[in-house]
C-alpha positions in Angstrom: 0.0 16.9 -1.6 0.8 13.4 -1.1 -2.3 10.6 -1.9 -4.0 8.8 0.2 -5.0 5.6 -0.8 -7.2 3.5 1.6 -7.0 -0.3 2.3 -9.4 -1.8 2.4 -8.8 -5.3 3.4 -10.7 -4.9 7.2 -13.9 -4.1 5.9 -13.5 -7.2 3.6 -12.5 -8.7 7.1 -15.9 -7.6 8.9 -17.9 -8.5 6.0 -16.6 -12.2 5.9 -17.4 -12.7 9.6 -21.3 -13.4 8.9 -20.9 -14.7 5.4 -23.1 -12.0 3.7 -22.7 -8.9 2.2 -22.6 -6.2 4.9 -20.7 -4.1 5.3 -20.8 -4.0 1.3 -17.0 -3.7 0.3 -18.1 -1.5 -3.3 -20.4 0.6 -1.4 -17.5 1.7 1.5 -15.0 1.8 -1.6 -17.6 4.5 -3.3 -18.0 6.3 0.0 -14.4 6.4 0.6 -13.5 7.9 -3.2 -16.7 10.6 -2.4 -15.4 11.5 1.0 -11.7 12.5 -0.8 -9.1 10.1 -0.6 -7.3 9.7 -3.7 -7.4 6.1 -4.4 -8.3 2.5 -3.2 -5.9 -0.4 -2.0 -7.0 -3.7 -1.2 -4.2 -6.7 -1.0 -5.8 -10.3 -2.0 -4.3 -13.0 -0.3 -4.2 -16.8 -1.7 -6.9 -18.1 1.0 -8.9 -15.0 0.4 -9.1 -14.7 3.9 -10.6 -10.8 3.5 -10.6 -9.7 0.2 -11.8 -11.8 -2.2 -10.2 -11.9 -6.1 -13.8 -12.0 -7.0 -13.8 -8.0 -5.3 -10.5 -7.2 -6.7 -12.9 -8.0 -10.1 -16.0 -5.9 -9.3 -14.1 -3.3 -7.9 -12.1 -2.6 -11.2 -15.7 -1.5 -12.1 -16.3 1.4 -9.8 -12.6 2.4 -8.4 -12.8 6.0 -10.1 -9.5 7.3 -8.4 -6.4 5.1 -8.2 -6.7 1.2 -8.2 -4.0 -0.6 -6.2 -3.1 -4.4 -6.5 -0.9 -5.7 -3.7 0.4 -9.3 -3.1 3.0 -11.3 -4.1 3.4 -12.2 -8.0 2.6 -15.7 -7.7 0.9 -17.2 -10.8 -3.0 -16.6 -9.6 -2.3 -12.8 -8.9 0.1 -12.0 -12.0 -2.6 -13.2 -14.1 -5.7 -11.1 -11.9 -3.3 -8.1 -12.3 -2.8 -8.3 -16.1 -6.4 -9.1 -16.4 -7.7 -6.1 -14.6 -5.1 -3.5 -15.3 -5.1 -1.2 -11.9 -3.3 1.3 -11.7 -0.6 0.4 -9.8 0.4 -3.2 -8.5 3.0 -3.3 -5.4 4.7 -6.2 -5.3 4.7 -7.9 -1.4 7.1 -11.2 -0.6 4.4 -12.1 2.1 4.2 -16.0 3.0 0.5 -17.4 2.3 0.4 -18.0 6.0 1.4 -14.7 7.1 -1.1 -12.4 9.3 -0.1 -9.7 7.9 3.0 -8.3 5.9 6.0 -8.1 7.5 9.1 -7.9 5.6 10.1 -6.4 2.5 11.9 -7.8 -0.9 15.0 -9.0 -0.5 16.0 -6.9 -4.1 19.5 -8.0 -4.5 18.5 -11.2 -4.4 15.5 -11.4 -6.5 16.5 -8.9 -8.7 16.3 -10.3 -12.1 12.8 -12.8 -10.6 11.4 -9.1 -10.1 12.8 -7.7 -13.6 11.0 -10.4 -15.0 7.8 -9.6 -13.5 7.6 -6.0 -13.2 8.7 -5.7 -16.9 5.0 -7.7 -17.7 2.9 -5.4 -15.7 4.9 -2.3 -17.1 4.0 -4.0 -20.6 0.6 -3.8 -20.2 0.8 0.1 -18.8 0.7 -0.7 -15.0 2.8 1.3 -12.5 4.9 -0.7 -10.1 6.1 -0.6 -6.7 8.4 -2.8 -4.4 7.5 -2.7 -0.6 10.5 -2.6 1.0 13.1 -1.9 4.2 15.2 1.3 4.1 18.5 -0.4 3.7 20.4 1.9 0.6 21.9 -1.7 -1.3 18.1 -3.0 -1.4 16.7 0.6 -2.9 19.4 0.8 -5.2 18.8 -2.7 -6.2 15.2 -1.7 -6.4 16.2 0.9 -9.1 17.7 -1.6 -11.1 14.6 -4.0 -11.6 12.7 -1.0 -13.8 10.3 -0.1 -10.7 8.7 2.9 -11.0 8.1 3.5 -7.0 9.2 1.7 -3.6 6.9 1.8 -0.5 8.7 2.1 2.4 7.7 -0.6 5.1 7.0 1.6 7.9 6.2 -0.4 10.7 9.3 0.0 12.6 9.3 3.8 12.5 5.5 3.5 14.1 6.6 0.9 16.6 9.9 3.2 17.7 7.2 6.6 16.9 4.6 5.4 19.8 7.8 5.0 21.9 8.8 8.7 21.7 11.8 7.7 19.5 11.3 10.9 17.4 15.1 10.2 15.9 13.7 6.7 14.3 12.1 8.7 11.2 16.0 9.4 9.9 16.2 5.8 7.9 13.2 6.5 6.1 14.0 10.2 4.9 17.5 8.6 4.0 16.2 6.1 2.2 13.6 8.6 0.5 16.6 10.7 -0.9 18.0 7.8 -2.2 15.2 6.9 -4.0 14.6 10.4 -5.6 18.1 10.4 -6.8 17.7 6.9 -8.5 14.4 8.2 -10.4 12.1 5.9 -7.9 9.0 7.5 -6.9 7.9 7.0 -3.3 5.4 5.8 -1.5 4.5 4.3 2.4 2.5 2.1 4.4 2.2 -0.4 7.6 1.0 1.4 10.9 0.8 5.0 9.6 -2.2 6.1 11.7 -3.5 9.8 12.8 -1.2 10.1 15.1 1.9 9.3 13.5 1.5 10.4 10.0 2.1 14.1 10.2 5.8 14.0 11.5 5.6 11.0 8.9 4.9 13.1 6.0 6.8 16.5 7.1 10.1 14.4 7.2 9.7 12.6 3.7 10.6 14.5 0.7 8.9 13.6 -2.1 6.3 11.2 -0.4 3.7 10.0 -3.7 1.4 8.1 -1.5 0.4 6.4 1.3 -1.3 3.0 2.1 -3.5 3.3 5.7 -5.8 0.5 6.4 -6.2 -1.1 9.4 -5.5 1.9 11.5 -7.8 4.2 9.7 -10.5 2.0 9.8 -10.1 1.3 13.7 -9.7 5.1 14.5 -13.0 5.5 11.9 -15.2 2.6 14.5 -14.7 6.2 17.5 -14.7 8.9 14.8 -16.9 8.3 12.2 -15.0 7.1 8.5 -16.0 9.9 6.5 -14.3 12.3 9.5 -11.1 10.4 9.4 -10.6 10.3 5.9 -10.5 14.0 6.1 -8.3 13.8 9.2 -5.8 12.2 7.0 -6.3 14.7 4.1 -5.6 17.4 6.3 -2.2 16.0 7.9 -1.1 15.2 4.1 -1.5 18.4 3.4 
């Protein structure tokens, strides 16, 4: 069964909006782990905009399933990472003034800047992943860094999905097959929501994980976010 691992950035989001502490971020991460999904994401930006590195902290406390890290490796997060240990870190070229991600590494490029790195988290026993496009030179430049996984940015497959372009799924299996064959495990994320992510899943061999966060949590305001974690678990089945 592949994992799901929440984000949970947008209820960092909600809570920021009045300055307190409701919704409280380690109580919904608790809730989430007790309602089944298989780990926690949350993705720490430089103006801490949403989640805090003070939560990326505390939650290292009470994330009892998978913990996962990701951001770009600038100095700050390398040295949160290595301090908390998750258990996976994905590595994320956003720009600090980026909404939201929206590209993956360029890994032919920065291949011996993200040796460097990933070979200091896999030192101190944390699993890597590179978020990244399905293009084969970038995943088999991927495999040559020492990462353990990819995660494939999936946003264009949702956009071209909603559009009833059923055929836009064949890059990603491609890309998955690759991957296998290199020895890189595989995982997913960016717009996967309920209604994409069982063709999603059916058409990926080998699929590890996936990352949902700001969809699961909308679809959760109509349908209750213990329901839709369950949703989830069912169409990853």
């Amino acid at each position: 069964m592949t994992k799901l691992s929440v984000n949970i950035n947008k209820i960092a989001t909600l809570r920021n909006s009045r300055g307190g502490d409701t919704p409280n971020l380690l109580q919904v991460a608790t809730d989430i782990e007790s309602f089944g999904a298989q780990g926690i994401t949350i993705h720490p930006r430089p103006d801490e905009r949403h989640i805090r590195y003070q939560d990326a902290y505390d939650l290292k406390a009470i994330v009892t399933t998978e913990y996962n890290i990701e951001g770009n490796p600038i100095d700050k997060f390398m040295k949160m990472v290595l301090e908390i240990k998750p258990t996976q870190v994905t590595l994320v070229p956003d720009a600090i003034d980026n909404l939201t991600s929206n590209a993956g590494w360029d890994t032919v490029s920065n291949q011996s800047y993200l040796q460097e790195v990933i070979t200091e988290f896999k030192n101190n026993g944390i699993r890597t992943s590179i978020f990244i496009d399905t293009d084969a030179k970038l995943i088999e430049a991927a495999a040559k860094t020492g990462a353990d996984r990819i995660e494939l940015y999936t946003e264009e497959f949702a956009t071209q999905y909603a559009l009833g372009n059923k055929k836009a799924i064949q890059p990603y299996t491609d890309a998955a097959i690759l991957a296998h064959k290199l020895g890189l495990g595989i995982n997913a994320g960016h717009d996967l929501s309920l209604e994409n992510i069982k063709f999603f899943k059916e058409n990926i061999p080998n699929l590890a994980e996936v990352s949902i966060g700001h969809a699961l949590i909308s679809e959760s305001l109509y349908l209750g976010l213990e329901n839709v974690v369950n949703m989830y678990l069912d169409k990853l089945k």
